[in-house]
PyMOL Python script that loads the backbone (N, CA, C, O; Angstrom):
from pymol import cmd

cmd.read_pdbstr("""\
ATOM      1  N   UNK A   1     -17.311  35.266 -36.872  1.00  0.00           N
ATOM      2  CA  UNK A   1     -16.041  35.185 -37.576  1.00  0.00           C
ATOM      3  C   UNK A   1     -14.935  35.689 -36.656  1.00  0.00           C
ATOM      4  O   UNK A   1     -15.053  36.712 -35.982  1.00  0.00           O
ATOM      5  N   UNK A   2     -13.873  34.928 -36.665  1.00  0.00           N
ATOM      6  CA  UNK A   2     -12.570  35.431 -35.605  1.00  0.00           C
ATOM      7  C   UNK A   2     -11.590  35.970 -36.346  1.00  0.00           C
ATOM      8  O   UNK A   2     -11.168  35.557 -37.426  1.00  0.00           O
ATOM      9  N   UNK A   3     -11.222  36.960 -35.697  1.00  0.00           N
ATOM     10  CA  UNK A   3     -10.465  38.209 -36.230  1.00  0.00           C
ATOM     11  C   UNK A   3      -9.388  38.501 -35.417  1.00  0.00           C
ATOM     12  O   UNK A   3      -9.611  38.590 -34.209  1.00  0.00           O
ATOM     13  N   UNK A   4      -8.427  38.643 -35.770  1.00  0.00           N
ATOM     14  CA  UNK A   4      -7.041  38.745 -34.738  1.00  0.00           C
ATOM     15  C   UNK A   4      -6.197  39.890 -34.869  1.00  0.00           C
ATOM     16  O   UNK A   4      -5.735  40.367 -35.906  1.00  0.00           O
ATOM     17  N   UNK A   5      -6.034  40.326 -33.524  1.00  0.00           N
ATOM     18  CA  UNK A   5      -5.578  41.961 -34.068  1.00  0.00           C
ATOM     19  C   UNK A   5      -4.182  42.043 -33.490  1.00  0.00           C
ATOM     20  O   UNK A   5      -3.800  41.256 -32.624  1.00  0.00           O
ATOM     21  N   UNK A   6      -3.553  42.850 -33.901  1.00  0.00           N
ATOM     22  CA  UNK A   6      -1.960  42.758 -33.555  1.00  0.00           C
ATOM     23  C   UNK A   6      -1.897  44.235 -33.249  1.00  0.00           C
ATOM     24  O   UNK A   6      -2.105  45.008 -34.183  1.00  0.00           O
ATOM     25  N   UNK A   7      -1.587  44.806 -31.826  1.00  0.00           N
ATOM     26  CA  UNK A   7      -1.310  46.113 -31.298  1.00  0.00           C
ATOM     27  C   UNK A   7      -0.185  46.136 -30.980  1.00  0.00           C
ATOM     28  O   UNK A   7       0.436  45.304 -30.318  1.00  0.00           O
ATOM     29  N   UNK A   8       0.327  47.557 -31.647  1.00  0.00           N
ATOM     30  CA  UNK A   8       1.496  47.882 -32.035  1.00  0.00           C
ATOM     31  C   UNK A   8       1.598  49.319 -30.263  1.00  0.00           C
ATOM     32  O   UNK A   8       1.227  50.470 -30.493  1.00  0.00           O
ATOM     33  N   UNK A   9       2.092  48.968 -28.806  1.00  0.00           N
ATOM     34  CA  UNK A   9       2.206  50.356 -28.288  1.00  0.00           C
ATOM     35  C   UNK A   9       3.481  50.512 -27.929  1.00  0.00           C
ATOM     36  O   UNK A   9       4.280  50.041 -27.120  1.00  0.00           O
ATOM     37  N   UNK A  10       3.427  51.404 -28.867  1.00  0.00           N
ATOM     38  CA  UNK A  10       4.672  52.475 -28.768  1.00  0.00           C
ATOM     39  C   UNK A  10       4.881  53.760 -28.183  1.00  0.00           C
ATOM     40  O   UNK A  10       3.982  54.577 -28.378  1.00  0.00           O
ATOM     41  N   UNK A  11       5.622  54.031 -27.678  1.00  0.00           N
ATOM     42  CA  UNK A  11       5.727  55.444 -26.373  1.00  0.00           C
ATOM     43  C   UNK A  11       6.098  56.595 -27.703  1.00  0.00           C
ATOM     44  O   UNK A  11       6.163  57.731 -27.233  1.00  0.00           O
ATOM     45  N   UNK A  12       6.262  56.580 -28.689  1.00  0.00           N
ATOM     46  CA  UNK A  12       6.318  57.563 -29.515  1.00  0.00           C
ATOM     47  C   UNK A  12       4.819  57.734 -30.767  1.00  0.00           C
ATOM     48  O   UNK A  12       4.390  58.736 -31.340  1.00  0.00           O
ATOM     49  N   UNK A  13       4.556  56.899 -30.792  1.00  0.00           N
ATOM     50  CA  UNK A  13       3.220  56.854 -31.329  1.00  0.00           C
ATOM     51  C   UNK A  13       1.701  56.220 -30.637  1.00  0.00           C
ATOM     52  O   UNK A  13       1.596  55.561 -29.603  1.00  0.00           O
ATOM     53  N   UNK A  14       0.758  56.595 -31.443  1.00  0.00           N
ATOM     54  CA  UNK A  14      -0.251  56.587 -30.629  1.00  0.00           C
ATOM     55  C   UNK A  14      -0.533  55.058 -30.558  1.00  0.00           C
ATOM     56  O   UNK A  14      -0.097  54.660 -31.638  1.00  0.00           O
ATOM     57  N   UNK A  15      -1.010  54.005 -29.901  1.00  0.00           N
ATOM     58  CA  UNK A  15      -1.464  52.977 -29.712  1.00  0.00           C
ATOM     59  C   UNK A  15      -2.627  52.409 -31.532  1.00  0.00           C
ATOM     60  O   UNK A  15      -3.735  52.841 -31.849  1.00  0.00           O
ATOM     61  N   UNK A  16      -1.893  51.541 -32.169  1.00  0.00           N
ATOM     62  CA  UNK A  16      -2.498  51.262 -33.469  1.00  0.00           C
ATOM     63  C   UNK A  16      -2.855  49.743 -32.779  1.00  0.00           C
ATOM     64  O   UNK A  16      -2.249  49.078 -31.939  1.00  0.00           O
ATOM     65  N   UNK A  17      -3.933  49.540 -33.415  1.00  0.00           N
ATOM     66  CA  UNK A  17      -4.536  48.111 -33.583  1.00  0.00           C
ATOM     67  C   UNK A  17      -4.489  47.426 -35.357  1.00  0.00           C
ATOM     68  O   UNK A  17      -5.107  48.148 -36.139  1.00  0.00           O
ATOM     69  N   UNK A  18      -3.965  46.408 -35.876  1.00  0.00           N
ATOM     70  CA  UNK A  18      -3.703  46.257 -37.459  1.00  0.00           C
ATOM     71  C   UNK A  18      -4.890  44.509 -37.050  1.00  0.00           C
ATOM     72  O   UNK A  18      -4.478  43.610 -36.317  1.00  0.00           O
ATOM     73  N   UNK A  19      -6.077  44.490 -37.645  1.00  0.00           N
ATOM     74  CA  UNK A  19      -6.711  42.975 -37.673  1.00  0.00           C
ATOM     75  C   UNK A  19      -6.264  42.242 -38.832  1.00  0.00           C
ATOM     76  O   UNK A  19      -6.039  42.843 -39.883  1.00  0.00           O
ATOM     77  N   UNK A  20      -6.120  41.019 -38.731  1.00  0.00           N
ATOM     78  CA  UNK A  20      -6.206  39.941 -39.710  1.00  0.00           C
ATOM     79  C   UNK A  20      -6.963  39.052 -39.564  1.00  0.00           C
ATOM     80  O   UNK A  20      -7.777  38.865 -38.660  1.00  0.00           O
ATOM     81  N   UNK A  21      -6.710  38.403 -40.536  1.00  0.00           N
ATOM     82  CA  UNK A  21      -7.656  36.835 -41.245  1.00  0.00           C
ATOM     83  C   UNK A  21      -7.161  35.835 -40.203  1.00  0.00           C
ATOM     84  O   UNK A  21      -7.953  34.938 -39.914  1.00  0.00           O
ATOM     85  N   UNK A  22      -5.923  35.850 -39.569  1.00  0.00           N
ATOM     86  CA  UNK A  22      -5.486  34.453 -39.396  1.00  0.00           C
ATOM     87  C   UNK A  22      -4.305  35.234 -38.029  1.00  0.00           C
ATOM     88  O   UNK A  22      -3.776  36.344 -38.082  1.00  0.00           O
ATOM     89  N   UNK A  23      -4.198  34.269 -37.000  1.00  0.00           N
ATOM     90  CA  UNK A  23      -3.725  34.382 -35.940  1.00  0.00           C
ATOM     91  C   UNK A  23      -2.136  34.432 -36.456  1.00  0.00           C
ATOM     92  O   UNK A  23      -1.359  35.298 -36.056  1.00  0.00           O
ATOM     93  N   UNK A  24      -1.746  33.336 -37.442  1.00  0.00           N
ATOM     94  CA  UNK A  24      -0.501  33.360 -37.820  1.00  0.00           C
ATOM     95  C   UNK A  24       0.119  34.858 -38.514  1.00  0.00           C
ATOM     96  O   UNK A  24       1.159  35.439 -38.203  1.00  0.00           O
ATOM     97  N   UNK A  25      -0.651  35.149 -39.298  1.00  0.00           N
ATOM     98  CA  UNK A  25      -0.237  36.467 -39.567  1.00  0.00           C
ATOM     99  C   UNK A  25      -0.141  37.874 -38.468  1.00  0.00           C
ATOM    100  O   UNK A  25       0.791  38.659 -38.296  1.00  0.00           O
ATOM    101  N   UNK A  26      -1.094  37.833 -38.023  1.00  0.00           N
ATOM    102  CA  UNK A  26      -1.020  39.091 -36.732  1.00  0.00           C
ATOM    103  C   UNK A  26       0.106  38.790 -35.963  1.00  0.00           C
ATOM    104  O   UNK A  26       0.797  39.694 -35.493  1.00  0.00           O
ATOM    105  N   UNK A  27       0.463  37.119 -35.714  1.00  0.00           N
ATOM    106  CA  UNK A  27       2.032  37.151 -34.834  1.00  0.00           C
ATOM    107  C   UNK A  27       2.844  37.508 -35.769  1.00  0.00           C
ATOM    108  O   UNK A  27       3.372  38.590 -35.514  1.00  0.00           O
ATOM    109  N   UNK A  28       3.138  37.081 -36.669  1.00  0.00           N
ATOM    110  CA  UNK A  28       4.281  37.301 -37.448  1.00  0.00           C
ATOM    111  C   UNK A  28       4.370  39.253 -37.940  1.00  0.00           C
ATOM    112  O   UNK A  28       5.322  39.888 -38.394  1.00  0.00           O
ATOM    113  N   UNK A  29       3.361  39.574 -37.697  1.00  0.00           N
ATOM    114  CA  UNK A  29       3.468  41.092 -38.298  1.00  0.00           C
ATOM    115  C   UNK A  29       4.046  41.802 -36.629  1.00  0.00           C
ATOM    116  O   UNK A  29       4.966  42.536 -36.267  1.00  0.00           O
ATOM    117  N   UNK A  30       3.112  41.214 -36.090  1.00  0.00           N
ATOM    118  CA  UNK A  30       3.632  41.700 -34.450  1.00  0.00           C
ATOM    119  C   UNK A  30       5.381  41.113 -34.168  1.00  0.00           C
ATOM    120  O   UNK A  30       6.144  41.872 -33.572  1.00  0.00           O
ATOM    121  N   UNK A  31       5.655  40.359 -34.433  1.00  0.00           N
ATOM    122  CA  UNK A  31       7.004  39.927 -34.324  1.00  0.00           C
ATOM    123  C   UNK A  31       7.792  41.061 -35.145  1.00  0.00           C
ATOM    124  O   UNK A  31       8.266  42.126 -34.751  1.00  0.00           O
ATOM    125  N   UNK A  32       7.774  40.498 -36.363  1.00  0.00           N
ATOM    126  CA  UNK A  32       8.412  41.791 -36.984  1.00  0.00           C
ATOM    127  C   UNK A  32       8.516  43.121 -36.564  1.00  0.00           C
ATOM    128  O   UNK A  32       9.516  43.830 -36.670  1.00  0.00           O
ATOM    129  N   UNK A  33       7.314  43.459 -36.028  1.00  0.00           N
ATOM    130  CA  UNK A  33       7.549  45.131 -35.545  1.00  0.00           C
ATOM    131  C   UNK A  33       8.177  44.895 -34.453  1.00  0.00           C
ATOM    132  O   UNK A  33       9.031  45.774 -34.335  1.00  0.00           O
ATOM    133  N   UNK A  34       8.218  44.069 -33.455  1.00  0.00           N
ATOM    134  CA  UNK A  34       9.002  44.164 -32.379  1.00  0.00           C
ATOM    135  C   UNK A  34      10.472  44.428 -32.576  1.00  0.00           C
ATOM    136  O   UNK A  34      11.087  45.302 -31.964  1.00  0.00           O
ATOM    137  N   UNK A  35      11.307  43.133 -34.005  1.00  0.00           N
ATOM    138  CA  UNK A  35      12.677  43.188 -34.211  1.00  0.00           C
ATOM    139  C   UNK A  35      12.493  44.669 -34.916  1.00  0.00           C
ATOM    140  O   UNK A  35      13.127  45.698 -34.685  1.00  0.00           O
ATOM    141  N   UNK A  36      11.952  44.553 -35.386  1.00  0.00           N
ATOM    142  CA  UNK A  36      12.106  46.112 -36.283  1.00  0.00           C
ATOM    143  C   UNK A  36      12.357  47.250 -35.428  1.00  0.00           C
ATOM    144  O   UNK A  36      13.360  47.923 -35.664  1.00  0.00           O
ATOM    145  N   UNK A  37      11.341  47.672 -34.152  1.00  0.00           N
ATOM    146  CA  UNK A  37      11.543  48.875 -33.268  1.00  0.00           C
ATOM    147  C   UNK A  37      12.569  48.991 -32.495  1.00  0.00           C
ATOM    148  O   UNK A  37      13.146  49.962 -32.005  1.00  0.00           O
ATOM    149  N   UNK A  38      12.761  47.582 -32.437  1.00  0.00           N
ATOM    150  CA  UNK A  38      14.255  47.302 -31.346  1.00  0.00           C
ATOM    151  C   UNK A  38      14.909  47.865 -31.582  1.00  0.00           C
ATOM    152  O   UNK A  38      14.815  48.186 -32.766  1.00  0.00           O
ATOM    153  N   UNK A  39      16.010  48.453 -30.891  1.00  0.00           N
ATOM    154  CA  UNK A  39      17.635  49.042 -30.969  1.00  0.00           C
ATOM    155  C   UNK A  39      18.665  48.153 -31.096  1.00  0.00           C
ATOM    156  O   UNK A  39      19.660  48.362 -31.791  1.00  0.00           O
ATOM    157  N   UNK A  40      18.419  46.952 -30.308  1.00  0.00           N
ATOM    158  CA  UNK A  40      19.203  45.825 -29.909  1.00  0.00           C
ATOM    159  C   UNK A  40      18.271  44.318 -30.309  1.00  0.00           C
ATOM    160  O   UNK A  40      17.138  44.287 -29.827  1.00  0.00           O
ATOM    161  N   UNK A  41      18.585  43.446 -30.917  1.00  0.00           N
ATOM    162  CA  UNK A  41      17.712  41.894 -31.369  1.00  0.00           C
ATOM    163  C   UNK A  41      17.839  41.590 -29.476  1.00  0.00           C
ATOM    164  O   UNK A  41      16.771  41.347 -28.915  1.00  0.00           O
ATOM    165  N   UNK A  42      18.932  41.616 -28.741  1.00  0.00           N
ATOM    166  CA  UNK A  42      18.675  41.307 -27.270  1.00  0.00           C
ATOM    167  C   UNK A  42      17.246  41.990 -26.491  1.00  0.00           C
ATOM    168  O   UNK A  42      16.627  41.392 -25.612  1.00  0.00           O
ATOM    169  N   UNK A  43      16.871  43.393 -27.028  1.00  0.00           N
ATOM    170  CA  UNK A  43      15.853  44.186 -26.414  1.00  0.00           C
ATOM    171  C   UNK A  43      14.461  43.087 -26.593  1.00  0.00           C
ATOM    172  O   UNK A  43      13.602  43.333 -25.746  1.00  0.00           O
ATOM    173  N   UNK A  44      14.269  42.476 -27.094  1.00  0.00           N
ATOM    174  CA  UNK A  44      13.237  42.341 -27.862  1.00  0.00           C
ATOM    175  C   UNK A  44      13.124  40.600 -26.039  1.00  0.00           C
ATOM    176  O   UNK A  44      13.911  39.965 -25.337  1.00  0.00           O
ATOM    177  N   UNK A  45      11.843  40.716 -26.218  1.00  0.00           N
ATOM    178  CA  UNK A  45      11.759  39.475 -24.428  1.00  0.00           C
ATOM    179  C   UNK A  45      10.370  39.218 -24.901  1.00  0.00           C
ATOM    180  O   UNK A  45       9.518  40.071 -24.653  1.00  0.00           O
ATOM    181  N   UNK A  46       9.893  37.638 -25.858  1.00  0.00           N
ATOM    182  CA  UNK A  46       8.664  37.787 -25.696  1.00  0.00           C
ATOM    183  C   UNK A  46       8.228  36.803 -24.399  1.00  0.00           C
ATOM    184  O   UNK A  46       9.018  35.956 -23.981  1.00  0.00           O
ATOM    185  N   UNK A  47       7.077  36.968 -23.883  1.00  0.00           N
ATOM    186  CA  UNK A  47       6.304  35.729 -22.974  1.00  0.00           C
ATOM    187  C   UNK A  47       4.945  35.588 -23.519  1.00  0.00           C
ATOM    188  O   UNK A  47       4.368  36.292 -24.348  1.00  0.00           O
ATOM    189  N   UNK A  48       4.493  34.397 -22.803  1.00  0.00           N
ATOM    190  CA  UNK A  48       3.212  34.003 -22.358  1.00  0.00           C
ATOM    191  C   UNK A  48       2.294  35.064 -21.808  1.00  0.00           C
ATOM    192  O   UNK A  48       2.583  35.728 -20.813  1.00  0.00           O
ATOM    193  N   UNK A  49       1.361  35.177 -22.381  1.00  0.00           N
ATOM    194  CA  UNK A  49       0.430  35.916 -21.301  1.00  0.00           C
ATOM    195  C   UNK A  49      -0.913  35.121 -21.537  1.00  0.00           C
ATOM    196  O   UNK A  49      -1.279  34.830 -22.676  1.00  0.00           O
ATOM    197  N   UNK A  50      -1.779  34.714 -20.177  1.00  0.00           N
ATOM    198  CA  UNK A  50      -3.095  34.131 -20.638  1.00  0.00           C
ATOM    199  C   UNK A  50      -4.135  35.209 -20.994  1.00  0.00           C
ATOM    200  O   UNK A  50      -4.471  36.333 -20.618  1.00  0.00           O
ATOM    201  N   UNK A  51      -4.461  34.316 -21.882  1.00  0.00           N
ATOM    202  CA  UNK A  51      -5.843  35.078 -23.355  1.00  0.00           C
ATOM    203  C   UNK A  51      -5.431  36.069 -23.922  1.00  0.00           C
ATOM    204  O   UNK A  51      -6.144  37.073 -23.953  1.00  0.00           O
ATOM    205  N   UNK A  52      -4.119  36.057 -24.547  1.00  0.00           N
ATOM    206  CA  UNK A  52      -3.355  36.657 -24.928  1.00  0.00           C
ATOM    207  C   UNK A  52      -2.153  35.563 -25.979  1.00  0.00           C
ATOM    208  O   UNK A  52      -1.454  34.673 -25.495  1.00  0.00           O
ATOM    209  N   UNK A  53      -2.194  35.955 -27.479  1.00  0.00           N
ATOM    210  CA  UNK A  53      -1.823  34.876 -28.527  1.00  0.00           C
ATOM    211  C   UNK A  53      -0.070  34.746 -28.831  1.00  0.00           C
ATOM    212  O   UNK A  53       0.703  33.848 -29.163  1.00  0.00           O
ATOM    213  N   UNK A  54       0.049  36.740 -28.381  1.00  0.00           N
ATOM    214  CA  UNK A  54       1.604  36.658 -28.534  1.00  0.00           C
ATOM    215  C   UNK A  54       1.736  38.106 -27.652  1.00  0.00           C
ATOM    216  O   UNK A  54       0.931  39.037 -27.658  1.00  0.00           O
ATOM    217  N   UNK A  55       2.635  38.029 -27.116  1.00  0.00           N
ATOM    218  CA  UNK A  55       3.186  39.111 -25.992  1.00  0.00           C
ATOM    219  C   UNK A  55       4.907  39.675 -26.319  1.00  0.00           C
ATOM    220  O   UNK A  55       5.823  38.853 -26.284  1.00  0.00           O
ATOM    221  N   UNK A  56       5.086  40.693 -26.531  1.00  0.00           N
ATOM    222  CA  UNK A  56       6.593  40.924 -26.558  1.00  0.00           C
ATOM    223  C   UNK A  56       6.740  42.438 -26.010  1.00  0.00           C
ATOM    224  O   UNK A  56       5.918  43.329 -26.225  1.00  0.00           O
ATOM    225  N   UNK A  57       7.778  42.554 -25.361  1.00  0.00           N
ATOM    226  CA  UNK A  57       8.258  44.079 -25.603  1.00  0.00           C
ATOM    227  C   UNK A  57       9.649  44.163 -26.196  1.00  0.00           C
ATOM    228  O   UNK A  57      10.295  43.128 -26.038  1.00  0.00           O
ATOM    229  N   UNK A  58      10.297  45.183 -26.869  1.00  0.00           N
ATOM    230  CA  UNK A  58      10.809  45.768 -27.464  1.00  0.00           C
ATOM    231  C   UNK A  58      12.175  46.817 -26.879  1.00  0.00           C
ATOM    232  O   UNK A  58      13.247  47.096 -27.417  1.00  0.00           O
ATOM    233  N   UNK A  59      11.591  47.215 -25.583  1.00  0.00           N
ATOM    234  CA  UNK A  59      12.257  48.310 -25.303  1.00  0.00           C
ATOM    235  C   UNK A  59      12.103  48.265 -23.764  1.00  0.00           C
ATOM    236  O   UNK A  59      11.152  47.697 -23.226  1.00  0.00           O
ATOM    237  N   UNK A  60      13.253  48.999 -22.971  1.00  0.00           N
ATOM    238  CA  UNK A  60      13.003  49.270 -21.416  1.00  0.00           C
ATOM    239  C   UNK A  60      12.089  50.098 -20.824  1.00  0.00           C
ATOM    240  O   UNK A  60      11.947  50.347 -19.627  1.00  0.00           O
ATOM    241  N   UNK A  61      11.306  50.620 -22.050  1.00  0.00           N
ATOM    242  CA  UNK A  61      10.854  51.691 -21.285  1.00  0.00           C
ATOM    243  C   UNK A  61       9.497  51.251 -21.832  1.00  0.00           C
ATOM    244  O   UNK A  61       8.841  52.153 -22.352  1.00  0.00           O
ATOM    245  N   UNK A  62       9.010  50.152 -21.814  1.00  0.00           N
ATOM    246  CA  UNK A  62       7.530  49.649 -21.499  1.00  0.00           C
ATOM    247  C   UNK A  62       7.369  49.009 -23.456  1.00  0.00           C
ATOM    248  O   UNK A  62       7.110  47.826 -23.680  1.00  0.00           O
ATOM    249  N   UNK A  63       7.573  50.004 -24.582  1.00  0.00           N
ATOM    250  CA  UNK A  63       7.118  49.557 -25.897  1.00  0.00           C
ATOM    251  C   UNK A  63       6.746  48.312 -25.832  1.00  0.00           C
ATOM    252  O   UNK A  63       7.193  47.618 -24.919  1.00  0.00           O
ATOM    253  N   UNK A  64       5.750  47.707 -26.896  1.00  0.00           N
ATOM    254  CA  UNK A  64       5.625  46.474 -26.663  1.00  0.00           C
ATOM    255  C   UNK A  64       4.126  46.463 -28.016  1.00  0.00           C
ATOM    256  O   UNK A  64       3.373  47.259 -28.577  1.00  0.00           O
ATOM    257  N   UNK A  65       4.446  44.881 -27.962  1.00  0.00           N
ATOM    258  CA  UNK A  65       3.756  44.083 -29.139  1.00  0.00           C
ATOM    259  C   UNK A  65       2.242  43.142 -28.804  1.00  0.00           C
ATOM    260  O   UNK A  65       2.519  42.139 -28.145  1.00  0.00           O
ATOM    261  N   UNK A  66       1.686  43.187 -28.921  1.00  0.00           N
ATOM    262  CA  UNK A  66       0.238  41.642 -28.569  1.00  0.00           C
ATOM    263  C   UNK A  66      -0.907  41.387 -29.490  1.00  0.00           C
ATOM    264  O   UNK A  66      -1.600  42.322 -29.893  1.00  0.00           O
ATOM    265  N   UNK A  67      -1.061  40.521 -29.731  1.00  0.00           N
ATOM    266  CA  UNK A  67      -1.730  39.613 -30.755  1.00  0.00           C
ATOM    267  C   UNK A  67      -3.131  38.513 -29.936  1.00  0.00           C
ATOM    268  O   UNK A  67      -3.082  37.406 -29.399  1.00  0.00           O
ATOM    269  N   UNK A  68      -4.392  39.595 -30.219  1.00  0.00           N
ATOM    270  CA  UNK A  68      -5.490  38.882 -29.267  1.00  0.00           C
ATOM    271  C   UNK A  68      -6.550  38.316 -30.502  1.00  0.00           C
ATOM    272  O   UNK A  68      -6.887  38.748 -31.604  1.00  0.00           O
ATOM    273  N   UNK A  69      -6.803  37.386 -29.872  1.00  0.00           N
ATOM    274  CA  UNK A  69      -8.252  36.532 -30.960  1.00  0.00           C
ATOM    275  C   UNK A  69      -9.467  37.489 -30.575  1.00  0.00           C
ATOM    276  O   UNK A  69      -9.242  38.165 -29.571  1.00  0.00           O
ATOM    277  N   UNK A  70     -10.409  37.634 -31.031  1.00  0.00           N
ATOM    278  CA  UNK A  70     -12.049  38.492 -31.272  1.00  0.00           C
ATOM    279  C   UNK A  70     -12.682  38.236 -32.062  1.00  0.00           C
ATOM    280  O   UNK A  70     -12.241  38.224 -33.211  1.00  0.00           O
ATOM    281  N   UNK A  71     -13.861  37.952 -31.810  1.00  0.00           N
ATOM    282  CA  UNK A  71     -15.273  37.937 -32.552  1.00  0.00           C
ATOM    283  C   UNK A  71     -15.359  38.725 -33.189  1.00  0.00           C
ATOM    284  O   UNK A  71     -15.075  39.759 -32.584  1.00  0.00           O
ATOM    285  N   UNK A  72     -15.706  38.962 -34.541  1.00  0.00           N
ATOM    286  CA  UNK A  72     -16.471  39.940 -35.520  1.00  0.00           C
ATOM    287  C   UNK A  72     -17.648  40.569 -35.120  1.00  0.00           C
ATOM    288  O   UNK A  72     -18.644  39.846 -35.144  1.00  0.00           O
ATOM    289  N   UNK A  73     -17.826  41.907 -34.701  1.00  0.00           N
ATOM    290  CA  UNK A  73     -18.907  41.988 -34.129  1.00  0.00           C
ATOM    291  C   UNK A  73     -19.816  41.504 -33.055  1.00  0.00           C
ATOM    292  O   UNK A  73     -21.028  41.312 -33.154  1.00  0.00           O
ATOM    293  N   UNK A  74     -19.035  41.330 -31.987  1.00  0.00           N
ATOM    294  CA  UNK A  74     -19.662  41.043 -31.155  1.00  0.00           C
ATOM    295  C   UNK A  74     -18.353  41.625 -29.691  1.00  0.00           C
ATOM    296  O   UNK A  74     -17.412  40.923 -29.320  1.00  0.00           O
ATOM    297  N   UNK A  75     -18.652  42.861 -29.192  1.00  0.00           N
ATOM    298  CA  UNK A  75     -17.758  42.778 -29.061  1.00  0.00           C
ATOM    299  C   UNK A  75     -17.839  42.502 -27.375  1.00  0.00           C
ATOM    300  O   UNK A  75     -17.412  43.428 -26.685  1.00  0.00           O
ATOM    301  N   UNK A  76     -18.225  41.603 -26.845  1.00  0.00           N
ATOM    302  CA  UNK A  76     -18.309  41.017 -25.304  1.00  0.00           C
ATOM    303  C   UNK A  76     -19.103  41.544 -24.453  1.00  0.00           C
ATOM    304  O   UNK A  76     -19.964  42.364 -24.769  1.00  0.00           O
ATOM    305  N   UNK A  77     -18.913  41.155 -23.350  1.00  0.00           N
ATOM    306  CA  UNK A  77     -19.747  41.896 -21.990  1.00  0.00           C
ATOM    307  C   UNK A  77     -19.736  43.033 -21.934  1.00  0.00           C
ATOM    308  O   UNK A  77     -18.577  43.448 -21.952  1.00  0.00           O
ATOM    309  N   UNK A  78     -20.781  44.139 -21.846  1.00  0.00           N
ATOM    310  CA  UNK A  78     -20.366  45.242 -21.066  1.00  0.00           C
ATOM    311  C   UNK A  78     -20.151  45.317 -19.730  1.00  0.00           C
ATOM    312  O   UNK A  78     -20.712  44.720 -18.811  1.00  0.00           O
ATOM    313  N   UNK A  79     -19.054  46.320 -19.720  1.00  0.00           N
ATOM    314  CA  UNK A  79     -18.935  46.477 -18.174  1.00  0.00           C
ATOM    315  C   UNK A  79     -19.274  47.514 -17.193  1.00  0.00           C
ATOM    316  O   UNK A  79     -19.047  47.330 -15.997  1.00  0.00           O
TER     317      UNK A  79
END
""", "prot")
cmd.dss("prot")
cmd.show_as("cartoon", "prot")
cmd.util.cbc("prot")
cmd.orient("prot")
């Protein structure tokens, strides 16, 4: 089962991971927190990143948003 998690890292709080049902929702919750943390709607710069669903930061000083697909239990290679 694929599970999509939306990480919220913020330089004032600790690094949260929030999963959902559906890729559309984890962007849209990740979007939102981005306009939301912003100071400025200009702060907010999302890109592309490969294997990576949604990418943004928020702030100059690194904050930032991402939205990755994952297996239910299974959680990859060890390394």
């Amino acid at each position: 089962m694929k599970i999509y998690i939306a990480v919220i890292n913020d330089r004032h709080t600790d690094t949260e991971p929030y999963p959902f049902s559906t890729a559309e929702a984890a962007i849209g919750y990740a979007r939102k927190c981005a306009h939301e943390y912003a100071r400025d709607a200009e702060d907010v710069e999302e890109e592309p990143l490969e294997g990576w669903l949604y990418y943004a930061t928020y702030s100059g000083e690194g904050d930032s948003v991402w939205v990755v697909e994952k297996e239910l239990d299974q959680p990859g290679e060890p390394e």
